[in-house]
Every structure is written in C-alpha cells, then in structure tokens.
N, C-alpha and C positions, 0 to 999 in steps of 0.2 A: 057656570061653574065648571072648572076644570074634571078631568077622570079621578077620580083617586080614590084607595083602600083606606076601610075605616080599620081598627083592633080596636074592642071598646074593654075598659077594664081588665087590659092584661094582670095577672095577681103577680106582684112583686115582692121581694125579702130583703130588707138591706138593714146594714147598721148608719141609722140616720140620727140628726137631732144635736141640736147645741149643748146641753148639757151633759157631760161625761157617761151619765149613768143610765142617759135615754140611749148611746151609742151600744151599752154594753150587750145587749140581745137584739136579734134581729126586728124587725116591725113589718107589720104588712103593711105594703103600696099599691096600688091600681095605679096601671098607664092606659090613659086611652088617646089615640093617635088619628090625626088623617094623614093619609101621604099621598101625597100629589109625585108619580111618577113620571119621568123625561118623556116615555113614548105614552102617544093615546092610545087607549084599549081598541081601538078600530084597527090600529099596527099591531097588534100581538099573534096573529097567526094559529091562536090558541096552545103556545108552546110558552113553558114557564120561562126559559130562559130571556124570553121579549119581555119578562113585568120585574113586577117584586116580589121577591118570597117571601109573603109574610112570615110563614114558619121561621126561617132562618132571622128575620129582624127579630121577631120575638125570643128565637134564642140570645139572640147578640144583648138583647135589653135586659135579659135577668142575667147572663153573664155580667155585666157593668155593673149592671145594678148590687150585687154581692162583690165586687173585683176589692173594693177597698170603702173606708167608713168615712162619711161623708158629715156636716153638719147641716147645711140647707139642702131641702128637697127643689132649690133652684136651681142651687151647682147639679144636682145629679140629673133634673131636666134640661140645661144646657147642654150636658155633656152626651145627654142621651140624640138630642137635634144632633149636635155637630158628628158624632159616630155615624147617625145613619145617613147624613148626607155626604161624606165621607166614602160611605164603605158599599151604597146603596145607590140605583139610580135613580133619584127624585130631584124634584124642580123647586121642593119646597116640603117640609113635616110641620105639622100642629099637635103640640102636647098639650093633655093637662094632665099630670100628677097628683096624685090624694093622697094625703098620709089620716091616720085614724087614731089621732092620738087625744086628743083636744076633750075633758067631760063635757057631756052636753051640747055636745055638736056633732053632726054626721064625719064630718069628715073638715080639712083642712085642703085646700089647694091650689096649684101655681100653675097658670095657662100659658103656654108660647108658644108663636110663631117663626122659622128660622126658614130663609131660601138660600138657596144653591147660589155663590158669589157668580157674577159673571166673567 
C-alpha cells in the first residue's frame, strides 16, 4: 500500500439535493478521504512544503463545498477529486461522501476513486 493521509469525516455545509426545497437550507456532509501523494514520506525532510497540507485541502473542500447548489452529492464528490488533484500534489484521492438525509437510515453515500492522468 502506498503513503498516503487519511481526513476521516471532514463536517461539510452545502446546498445539496434534487428537489427545489431540499436545495433551499444548507445540509450537513461528511468527507472522508485518502490521498495518496506524488512524493513518499521517506522524501519529505520533515518540512511541509515536501507533502500535503491537509489543513489547506480541508479548506479548499468546504470552500466548494458552499461555492454554489449542487443536486447530486456525486457531482459535488467528482468535483471535489478533480480540485484536489488539480491544485494538490497527489498520485491519486479516494472519497466517500454522506449526506444525512434519508428517515431511518444513518446516512446516505457515494465512494470514488480518481488518479492524477499521465
């Protein structure tokens, strides 16, 4: 298995949901991520700028996450992979998204894996 940083259950706020009315108030989300970044932890020197900042991903993902009102929490987990491979140095990210909307169920959720094109 590769290096890589977990965030488990980042808490998220978006305007999510197919129907008009579920858009209109925010909902809470959980992201939880693995990311698999370009250098291996044995390269990092112990200096942040050699990895990933989780801090700054986790900013970048509730920024998106509120930027604008989404219908599927698939579009807004797609969009969250292609941002941080994008904007971040990784080799590869694994999402799963929850939304907590659903009576009588914990939660709702969509898992994906997305790698860095060659």
């Amino acid at each position: 298995m590769p290096d890589c940083i977990r965030i488990e259950s980042l808490e998220l706020s978006s305007l999510i949901g197919v129907p008009e009315e579920e858009r209109a108030a925010p909902q809470r989300l959980t992201a939880s991520l693995v990311l698999e970044p370009i250098r291996d932890f044995r390269a990092l020197d112990d200096r942040l700028e050699n990895t990933v900042d989780y801090f700054a991903v986790c900013a970048h993902i509730k920024a998106l996450a509120t930027a604008r009102p989404r219908c599927l929490i698939e579009t807004l987990a797609g969009e969250i992979a292609a941002e941080l491979l994008a904007r971040f140095p990784l080799r590869a990210v694994e999402i799963e998204l929850r939304k907590f909307i659903l009576p009588d169920t914990a939660f709702v959720a969509v898992h994906l894996r997305r790698e860095r094109g060659v």
